[in-house]
BAVO-100133 format. One record per residue (C-alpha): residue in one letter; x, y, z. Coordinates in steps of 0.1 Angstrom, whole numbers, plus 5000, padded with zeros to 4 digits. Example, Ala and Ser with C-alpha at 12.3 -4.5 7.8 and 13.67 -1.06 7.14 Angstrom:
aa: A	x: 5123	y: 4955	z: 5078
aa: S	x: 5137	y: 4989	z: 5071
END
This chain:
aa: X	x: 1735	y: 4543	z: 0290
aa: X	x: 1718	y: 4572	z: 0311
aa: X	x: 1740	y: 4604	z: 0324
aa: X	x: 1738	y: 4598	z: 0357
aa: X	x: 1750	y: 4561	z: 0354
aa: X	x: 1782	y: 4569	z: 0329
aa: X	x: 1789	y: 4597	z: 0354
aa: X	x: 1791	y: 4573	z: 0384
aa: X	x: 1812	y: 4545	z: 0362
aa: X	x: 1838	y: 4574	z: 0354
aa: X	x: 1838	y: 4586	z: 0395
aa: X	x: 1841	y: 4548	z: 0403
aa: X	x: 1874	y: 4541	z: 0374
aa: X	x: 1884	y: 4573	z: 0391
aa: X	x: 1884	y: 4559	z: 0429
aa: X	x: 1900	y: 4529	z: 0412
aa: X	x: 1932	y: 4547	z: 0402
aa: X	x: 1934	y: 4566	z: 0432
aa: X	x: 1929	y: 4534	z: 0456
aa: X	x: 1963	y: 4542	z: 0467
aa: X	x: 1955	y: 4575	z: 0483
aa: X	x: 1944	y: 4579	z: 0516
aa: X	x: 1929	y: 4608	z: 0538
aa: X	x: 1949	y: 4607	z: 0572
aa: X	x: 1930	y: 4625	z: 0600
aa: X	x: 1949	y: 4636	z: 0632
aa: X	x: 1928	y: 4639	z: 0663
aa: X	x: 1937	y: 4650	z: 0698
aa: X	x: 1922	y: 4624	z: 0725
aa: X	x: 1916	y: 4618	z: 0761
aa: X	x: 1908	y: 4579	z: 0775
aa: X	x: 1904	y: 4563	z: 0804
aa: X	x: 1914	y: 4527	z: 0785
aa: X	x: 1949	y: 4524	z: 0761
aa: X	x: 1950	y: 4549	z: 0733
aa: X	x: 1960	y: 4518	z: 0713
aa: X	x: 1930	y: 4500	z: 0718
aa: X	x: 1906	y: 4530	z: 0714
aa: X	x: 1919	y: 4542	z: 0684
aa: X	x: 1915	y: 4507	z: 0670
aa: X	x: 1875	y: 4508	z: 0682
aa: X	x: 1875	y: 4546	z: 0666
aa: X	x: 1891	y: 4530	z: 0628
aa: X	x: 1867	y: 4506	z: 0636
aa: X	x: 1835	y: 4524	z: 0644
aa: X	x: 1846	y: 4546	z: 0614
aa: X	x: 1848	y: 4521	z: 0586
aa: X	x: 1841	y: 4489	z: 0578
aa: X	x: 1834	y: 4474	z: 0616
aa: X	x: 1811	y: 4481	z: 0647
aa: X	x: 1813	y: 4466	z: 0683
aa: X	x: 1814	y: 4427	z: 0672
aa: X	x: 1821	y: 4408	z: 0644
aa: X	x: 1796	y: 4405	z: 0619
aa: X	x: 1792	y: 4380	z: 0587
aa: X	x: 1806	y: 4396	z: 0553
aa: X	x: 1837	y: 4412	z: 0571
aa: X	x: 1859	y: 4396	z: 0554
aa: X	x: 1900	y: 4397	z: 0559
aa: X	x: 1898	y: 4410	z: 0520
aa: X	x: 1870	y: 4434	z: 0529
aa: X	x: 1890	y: 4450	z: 0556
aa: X	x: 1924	y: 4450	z: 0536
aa: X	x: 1904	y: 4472	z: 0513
aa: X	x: 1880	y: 4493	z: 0534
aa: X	x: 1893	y: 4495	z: 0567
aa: X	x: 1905	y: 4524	z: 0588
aa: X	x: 1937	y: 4524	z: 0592
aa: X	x: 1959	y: 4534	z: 0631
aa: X	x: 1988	y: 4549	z: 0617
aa: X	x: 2000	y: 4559	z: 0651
aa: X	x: 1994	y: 4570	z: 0686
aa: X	x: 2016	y: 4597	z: 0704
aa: X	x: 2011	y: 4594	z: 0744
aa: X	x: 2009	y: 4629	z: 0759
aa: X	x: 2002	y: 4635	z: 0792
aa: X	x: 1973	y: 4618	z: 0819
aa: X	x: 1950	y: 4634	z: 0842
aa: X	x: 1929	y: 4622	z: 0872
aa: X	x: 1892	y: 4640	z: 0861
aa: X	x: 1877	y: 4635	z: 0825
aa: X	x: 1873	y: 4662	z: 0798
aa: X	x: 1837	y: 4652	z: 0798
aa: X	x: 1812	y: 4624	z: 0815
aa: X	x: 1815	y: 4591	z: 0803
aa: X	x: 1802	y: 4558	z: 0819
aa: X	x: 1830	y: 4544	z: 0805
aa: X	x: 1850	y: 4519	z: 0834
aa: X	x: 1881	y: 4519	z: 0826
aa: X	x: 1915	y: 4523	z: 0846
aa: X	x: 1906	y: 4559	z: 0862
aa: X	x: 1938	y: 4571	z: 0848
aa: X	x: 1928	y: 4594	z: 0815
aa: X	x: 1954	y: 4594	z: 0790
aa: X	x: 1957	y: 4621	z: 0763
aa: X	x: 1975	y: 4609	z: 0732
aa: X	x: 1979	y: 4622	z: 0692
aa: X	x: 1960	y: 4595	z: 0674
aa: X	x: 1968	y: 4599	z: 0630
aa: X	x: 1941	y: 4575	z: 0618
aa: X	x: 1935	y: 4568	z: 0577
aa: X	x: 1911	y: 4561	z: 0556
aa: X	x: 1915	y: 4551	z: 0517
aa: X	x: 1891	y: 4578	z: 0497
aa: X	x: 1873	y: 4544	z: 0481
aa: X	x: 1856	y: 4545	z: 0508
aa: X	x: 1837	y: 4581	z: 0501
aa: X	x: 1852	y: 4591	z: 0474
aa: X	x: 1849	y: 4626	z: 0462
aa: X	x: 1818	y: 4635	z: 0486
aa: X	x: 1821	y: 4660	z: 0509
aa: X	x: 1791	y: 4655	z: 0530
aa: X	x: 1805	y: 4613	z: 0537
aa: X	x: 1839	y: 4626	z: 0545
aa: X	x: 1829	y: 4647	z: 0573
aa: X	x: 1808	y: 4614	z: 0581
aa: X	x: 1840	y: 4595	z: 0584
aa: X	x: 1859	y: 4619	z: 0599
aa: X	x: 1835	y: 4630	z: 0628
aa: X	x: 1802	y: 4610	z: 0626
aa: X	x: 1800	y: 4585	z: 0654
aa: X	x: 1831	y: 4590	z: 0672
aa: X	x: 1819	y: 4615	z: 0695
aa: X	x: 1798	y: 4592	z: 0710
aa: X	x: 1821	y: 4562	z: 0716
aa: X	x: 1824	y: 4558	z: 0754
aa: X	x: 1858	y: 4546	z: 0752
aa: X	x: 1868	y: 4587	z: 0747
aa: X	x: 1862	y: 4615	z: 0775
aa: X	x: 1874	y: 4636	z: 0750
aa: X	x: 1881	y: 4637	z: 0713
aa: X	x: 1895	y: 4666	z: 0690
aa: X	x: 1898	y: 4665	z: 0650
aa: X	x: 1931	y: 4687	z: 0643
aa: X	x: 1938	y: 4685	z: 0609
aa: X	x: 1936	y: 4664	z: 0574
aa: X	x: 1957	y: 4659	z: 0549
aa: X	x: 1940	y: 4659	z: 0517
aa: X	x: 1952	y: 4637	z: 0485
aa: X	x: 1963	y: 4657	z: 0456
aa: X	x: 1935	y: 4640	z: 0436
aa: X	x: 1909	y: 4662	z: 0452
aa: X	x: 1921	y: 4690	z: 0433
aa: X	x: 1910	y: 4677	z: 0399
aa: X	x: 1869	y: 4674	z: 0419
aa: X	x: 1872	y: 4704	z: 0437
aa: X	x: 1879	y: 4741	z: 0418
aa: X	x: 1878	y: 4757	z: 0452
aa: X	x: 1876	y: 4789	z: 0457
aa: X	x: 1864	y: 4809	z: 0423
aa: X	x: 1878	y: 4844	z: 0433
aa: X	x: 1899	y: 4837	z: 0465
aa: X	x: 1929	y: 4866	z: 0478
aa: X	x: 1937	y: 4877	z: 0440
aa: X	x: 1900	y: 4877	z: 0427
aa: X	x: 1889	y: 4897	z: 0461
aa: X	x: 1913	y: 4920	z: 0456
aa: X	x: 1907	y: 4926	z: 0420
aa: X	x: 1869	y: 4932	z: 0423
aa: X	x: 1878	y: 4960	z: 0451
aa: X	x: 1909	y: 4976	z: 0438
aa: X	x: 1927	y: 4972	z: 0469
aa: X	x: 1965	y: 4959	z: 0468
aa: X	x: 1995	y: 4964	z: 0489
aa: X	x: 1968	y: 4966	z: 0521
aa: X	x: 1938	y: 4951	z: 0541
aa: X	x: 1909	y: 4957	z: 0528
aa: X	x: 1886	y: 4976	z: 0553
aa: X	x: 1853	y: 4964	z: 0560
aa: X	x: 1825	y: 4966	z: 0581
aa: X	x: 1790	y: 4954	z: 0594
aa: X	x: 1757	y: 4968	z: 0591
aa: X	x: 1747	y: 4982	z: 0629
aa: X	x: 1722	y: 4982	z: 0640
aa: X	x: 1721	y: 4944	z: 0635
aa: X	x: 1683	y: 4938	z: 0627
aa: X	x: 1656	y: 4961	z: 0622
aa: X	x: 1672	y: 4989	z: 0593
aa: X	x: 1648	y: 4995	z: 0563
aa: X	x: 1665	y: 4989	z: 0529
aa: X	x: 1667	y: 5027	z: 0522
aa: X	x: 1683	y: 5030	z: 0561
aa: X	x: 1704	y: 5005	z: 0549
aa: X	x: 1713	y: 5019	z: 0518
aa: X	x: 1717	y: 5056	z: 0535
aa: X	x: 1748	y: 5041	z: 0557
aa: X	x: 1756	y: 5025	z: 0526
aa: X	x: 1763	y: 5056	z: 0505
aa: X	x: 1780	y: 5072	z: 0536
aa: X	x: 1805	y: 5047	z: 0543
aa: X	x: 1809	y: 5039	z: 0507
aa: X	x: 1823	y: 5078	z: 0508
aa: X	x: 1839	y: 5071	z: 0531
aa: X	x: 1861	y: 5054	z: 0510
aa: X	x: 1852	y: 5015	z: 0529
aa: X	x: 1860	y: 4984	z: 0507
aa: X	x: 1838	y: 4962	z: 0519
aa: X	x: 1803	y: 4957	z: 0539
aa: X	x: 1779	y: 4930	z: 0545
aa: X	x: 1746	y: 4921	z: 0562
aa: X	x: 1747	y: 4910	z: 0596
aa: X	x: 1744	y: 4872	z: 0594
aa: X	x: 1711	y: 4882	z: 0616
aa: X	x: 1696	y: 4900	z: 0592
aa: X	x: 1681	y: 4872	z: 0554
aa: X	x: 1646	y: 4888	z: 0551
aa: X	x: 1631	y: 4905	z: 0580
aa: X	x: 1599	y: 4919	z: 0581
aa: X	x: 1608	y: 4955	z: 0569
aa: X	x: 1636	y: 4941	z: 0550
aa: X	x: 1628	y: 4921	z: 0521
aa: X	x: 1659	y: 4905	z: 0504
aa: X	x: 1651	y: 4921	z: 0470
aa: X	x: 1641	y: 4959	z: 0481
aa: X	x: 1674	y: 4956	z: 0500
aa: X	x: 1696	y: 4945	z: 0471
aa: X	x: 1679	y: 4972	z: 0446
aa: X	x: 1684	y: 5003	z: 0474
aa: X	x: 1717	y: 4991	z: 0484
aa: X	x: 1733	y: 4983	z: 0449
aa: X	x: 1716	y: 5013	z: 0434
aa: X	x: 1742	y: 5032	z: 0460
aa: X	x: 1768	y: 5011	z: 0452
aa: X	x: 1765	y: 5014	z: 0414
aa: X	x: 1758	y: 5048	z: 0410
aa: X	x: 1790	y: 5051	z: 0435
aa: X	x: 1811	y: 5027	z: 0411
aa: X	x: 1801	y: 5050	z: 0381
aa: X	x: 1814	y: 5080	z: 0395
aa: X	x: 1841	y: 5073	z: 0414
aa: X	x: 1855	y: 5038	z: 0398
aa: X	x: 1853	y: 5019	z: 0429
aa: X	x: 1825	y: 4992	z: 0439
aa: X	x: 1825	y: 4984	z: 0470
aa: X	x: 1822	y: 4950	z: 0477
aa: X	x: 1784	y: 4943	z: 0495
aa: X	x: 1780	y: 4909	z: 0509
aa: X	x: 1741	y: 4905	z: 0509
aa: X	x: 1736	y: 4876	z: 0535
aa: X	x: 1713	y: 4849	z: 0515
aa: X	x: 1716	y: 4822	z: 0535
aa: X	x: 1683	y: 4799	z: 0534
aa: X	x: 1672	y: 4767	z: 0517
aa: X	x: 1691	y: 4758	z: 0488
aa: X	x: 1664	y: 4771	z: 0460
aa: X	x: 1660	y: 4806	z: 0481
aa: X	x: 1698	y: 4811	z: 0481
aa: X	x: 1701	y: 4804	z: 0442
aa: X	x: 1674	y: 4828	z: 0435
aa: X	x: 1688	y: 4855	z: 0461
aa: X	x: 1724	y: 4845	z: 0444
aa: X	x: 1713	y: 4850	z: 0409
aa: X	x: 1692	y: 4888	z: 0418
aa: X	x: 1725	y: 4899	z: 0435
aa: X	x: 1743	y: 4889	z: 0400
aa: X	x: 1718	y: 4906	z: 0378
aa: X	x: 1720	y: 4941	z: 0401
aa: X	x: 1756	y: 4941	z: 0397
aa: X	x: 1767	y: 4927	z: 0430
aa: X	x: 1803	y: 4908	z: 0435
aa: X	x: 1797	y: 4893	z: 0470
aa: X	x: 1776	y: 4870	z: 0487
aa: X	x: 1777	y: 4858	z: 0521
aa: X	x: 1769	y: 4825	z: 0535
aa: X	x: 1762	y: 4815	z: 0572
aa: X	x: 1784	y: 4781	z: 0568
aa: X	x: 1773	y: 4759	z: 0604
aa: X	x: 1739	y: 4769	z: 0592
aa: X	x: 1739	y: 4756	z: 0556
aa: X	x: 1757	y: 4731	z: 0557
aa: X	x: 1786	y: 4720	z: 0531
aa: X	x: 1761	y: 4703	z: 0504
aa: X	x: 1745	y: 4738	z: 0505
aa: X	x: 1774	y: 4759	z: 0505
aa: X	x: 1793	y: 4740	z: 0476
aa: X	x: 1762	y: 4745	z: 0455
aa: X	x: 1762	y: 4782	z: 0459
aa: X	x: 1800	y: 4782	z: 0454
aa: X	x: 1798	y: 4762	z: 0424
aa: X	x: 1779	y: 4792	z: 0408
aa: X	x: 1810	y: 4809	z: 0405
aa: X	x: 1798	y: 4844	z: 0395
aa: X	x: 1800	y: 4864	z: 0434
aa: X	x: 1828	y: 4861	z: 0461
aa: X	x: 1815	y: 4841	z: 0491
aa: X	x: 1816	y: 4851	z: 0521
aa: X	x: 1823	y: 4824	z: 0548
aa: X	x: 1807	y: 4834	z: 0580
aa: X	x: 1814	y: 4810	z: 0609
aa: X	x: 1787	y: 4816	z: 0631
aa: X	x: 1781	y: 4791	z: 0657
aa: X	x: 1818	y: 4778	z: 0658
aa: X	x: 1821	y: 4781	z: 0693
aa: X	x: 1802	y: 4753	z: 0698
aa: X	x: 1823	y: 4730	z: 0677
aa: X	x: 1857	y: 4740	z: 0689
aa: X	x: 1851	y: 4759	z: 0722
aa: X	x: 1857	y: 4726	z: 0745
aa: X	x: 1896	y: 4720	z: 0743
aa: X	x: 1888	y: 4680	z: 0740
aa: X	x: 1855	y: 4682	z: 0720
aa: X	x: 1849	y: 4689	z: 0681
aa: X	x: 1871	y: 4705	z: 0656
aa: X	x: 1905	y: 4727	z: 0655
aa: X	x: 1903	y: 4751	z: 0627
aa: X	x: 1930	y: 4739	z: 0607
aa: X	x: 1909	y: 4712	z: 0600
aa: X	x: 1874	y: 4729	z: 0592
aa: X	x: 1891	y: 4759	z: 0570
aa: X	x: 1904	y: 4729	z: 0546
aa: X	x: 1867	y: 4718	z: 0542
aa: X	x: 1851	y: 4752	z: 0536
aa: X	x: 1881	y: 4760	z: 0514
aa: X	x: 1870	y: 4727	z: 0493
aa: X	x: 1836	y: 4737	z: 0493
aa: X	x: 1849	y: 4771	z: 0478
aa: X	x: 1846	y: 4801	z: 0499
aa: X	x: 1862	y: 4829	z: 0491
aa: X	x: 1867	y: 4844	z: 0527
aa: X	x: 1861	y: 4827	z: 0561
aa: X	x: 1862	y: 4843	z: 0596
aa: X	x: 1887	y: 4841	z: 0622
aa: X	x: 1881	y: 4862	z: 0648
aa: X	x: 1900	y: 4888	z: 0659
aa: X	x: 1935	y: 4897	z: 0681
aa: X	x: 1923	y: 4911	z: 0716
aa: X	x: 1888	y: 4900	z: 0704
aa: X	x: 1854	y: 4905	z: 0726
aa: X	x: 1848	y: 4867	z: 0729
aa: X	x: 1864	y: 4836	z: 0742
aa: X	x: 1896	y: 4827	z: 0717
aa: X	x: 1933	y: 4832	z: 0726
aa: X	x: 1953	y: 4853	z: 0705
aa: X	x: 1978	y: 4826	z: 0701
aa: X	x: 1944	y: 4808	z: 0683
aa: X	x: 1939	y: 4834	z: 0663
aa: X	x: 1974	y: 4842	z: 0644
aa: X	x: 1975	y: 4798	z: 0640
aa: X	x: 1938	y: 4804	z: 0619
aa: X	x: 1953	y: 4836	z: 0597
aa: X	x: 1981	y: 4811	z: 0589
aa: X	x: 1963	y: 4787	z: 0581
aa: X	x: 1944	y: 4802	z: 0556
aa: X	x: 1967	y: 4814	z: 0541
aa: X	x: 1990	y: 4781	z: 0539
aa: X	x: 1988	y: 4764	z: 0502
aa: X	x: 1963	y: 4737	z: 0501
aa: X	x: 1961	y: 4717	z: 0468
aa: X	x: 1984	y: 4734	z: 0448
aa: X	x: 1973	y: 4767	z: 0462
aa: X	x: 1934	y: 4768	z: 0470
aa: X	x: 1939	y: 4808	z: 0483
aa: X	x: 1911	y: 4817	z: 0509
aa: X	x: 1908	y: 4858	z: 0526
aa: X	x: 1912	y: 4856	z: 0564
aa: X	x: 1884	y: 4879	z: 0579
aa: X	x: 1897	y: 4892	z: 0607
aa: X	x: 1867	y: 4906	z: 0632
aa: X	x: 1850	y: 4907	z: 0667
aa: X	x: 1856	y: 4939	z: 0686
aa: X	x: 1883	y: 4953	z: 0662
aa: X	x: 1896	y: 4986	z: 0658
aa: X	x: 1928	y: 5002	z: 0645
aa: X	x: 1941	y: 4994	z: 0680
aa: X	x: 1948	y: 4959	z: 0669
aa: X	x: 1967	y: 4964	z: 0636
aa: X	x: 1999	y: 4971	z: 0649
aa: X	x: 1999	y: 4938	z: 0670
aa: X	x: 1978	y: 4920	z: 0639
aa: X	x: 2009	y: 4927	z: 0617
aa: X	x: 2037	y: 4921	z: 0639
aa: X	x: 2021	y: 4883	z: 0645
aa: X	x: 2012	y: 4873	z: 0609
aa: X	x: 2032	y: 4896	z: 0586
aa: X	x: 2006	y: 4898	z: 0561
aa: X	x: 1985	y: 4923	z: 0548
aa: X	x: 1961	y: 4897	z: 0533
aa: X	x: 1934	y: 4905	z: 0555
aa: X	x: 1898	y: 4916	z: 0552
aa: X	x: 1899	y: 4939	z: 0590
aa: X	x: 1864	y: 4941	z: 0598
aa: X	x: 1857	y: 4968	z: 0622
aa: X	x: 1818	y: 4977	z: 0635
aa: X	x: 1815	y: 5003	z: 0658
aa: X	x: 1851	y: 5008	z: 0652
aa: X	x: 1842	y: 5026	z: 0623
aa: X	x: 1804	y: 5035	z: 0628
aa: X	x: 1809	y: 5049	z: 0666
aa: X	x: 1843	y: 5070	z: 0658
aa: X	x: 1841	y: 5102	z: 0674
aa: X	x: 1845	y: 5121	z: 0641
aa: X	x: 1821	y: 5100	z: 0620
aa: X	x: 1826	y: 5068	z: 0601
aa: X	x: 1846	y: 5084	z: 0573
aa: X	x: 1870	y: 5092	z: 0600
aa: X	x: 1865	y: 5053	z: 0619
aa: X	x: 1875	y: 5042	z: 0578
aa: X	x: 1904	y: 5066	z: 0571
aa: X	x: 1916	y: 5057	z: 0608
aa: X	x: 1921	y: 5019	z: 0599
aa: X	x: 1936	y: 5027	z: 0572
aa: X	x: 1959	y: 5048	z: 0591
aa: X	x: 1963	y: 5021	z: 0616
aa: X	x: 1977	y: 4996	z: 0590
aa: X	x: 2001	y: 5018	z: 0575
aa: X	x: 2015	y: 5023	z: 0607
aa: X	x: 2018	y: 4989	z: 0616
aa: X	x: 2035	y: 4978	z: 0583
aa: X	x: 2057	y: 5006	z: 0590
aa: X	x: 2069	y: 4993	z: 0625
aa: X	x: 2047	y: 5020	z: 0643
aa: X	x: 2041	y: 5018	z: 0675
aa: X	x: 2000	y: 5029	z: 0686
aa: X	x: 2010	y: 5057	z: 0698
aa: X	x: 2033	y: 5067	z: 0676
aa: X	x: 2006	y: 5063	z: 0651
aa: X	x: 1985	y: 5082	z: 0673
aa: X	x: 2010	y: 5110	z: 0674
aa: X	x: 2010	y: 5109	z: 0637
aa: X	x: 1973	y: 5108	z: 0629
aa: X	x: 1949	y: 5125	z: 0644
aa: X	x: 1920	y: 5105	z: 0632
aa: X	x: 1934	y: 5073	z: 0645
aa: X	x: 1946	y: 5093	z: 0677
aa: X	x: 1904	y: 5101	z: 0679
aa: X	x: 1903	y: 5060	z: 0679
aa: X	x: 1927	y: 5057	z: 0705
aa: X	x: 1910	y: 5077	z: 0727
aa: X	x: 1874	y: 5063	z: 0720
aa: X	x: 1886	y: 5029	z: 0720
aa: X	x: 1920	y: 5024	z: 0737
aa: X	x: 1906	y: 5020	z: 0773
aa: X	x: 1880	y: 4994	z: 0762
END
């Protein structure tokens, strides 16, 4: 017997013992008919049915296979749909909580299916004007297929020597368009500037004046040379997102110049791509979420983050954006502290994931940042916050630093502005924006 084919009898003895367990999804919906009946059409649509009886759908077939309505909590109706449907129906639109399962012998320990099952077709059903995945719960069994996360809060903090705070970081600006040495020169100024952490825009793979590889030798060459003088290494994450082959050979030159961080544009990859990388297990990964407005931005279309964290947290990323309080773009701060708690909520016995807190940030923020979450387990990401303080970015990186002091020690900002006069420099750059 081949590899491949004693592998998939072991997956399938697996699914076997586990036929008990089920993935439960909870999804927030809107629908012009009764909840009851389009969630049946959604288990439906999801599993082992479509939109008429067909031969081989058996009563033992569905027992086994079958989605599952496990209940349906009415809400609230409105007279105008979410979103367009041609769907005739009472012209009342009901919004209800709709738990729906699915046994995991129907896709197993795949990744790529599950979101299948769990998304897939349902966005297109007409019986829904609106339709919101909010959350899984995930069978204990996936933790014996999925290591998740290989360096996670602990292993981040290790590889920068930062406890007992946020780690500061910050973006390469401008964007696009730096050479390697320009981008190694801000590099060895922020570096002593005493910055934990910096990374490629998610703009910036391999542009024309910016091959991958020149830019991993002139930036790691500042960070080493930085490490061996000073014992810190900052942690660089060199963007490699590309095809699959491209990322394992930018993956593996970042390992052999003594890098400890990679980052990964997740919407853009995909999960099959990102668990590969993360399955290399030798650099932190850095989860950038680009492009998640367009999944979550409608309030009754595409997924809450509580739900898409668990997934990239399976996959194994080490950190994963989520925004920012008193950010520049569209989500709440209310939206905001729920994501930094839900990172940092247990999931399989303790998969740990770094919240990376950005989007407009400054020092401004931490007071409020802290008196919301309570945590310090943070990666505060600050652009021009740092890079366009009036005193220079070793200033913009000692005045974050300042900031977060002050907000762990109950400081108001301008009592930490009284206190420090680099962060007071911040407060007057930055407080009226």
């Amino acid at each position: 017997m081949d590899a491949s084919a004693t592998i998939e009898r072991a997956v399938a003895r697996s699914y076997n013992t586990n036929f008990m367990e089920r993935i439960t999804a909870t999804y927030y919906i809107e629908t012009p008919f009764s909840p009851e009946a389009a969630a049946a059409v959604l288990a439906g649509e999801q599993s082992s049915g479509t939109f008429v009886a067909v031969p081989g759908e058996t009563a033992e077939l569905k027992q086994r296979f079958a989605a599952r309505v496990e209940s349906v909590e009415h809400l609230e109706t409105v007279k105008q749909p979410a979103i367009p449907s041609p769907a005739q129906g009472s012209g009342v639109y009901t919004r209800a909580l709709v738990k729906v399962s699915w046994s995991i012998e129907n896709f197993g320990y795949n990744l790529p299916v599950l979101v299948s099952t769990l998304q897939g077709n349902l966005y297109e059903i007409r019986q829904f004007t609106g339709l919101k995945l909010l959350d899984i719960d995930i069978p204990a069994s996936y933790a014996d297929h999925y290591a998740g996360p290989a360096f996670g809060i602990e292993g981040c903090r290790e590889l920068t020597q930062v406890y007992e705070r946020p780690l500061i970081g910050t973006i390469i600006k401008p964007s696009i368009g730096l050479t390697p040495q320009q981008t190694a020169d801000l590099v060895a100024s922020l570096a002593e500037a005493g910055i934990d952490f910096v990374k490629d825009d998610e703009l910036q793979a391999a542009a024309a004046n910016s091959p991958f590889e020149a830019r991993v030798d002139a930036v790691m060459d500042v960070v080493n040379r930085h490490a061996d003088r000073t014992g810190k290494k900052v942690m660089y994450a060199f963007n490699i997102s590309g095809e699959i082959d491209e990322m394992l050979r930018r993956y593996e030159k970042v390992v052999t110049s003594g890098g400890t961080c990679a980052m990964v544009s997740l919407n853009s990859v995909g999960l099959a791509g990102t668990k590969k990388i993360c399955d290399q297990r030798a650099l932190a990964i850095h989860g950038h979420r680009n492009g998640w407005g367009m999944l979550t931005r409608h309030p009754l279309l595409g997924i809450e983050f509580m739900a898409y964290q668990k997934l990239w947290r399976l996959a194994g990323v080490d950190q994963i954006h989520v925004n920012g309080i008193q950010n520049k773009f569209w989500e709440s701060d209310d939206s905001v502290v729920q994501s930094i708690k839900a990172c940092l909520t247990p999931l399989l016995g303790g998969y740990s994931v770094l919240p990376v807190v950005s989007s407009g940030q400054w020092g401004g923020q931490a007071p409020e940042t802290y008196r919301r979450t309570q945590t310090t387990d943070l990666l505060y990401m600050a652009g021009g916050g740092i890079l366009a303080h009036p005193m220079g970015p070793k200033a913009g990186v000692l005045a974050l630093q300042q900031a977060w002091q002050a907000a762990v020690d109950g400081l108001s900002v301008p009592e930490a502005a009284h206190q420090y006069p680099e962060f007071a420099k911040s407060v007057e750059k930055f407080g009226g924006q």
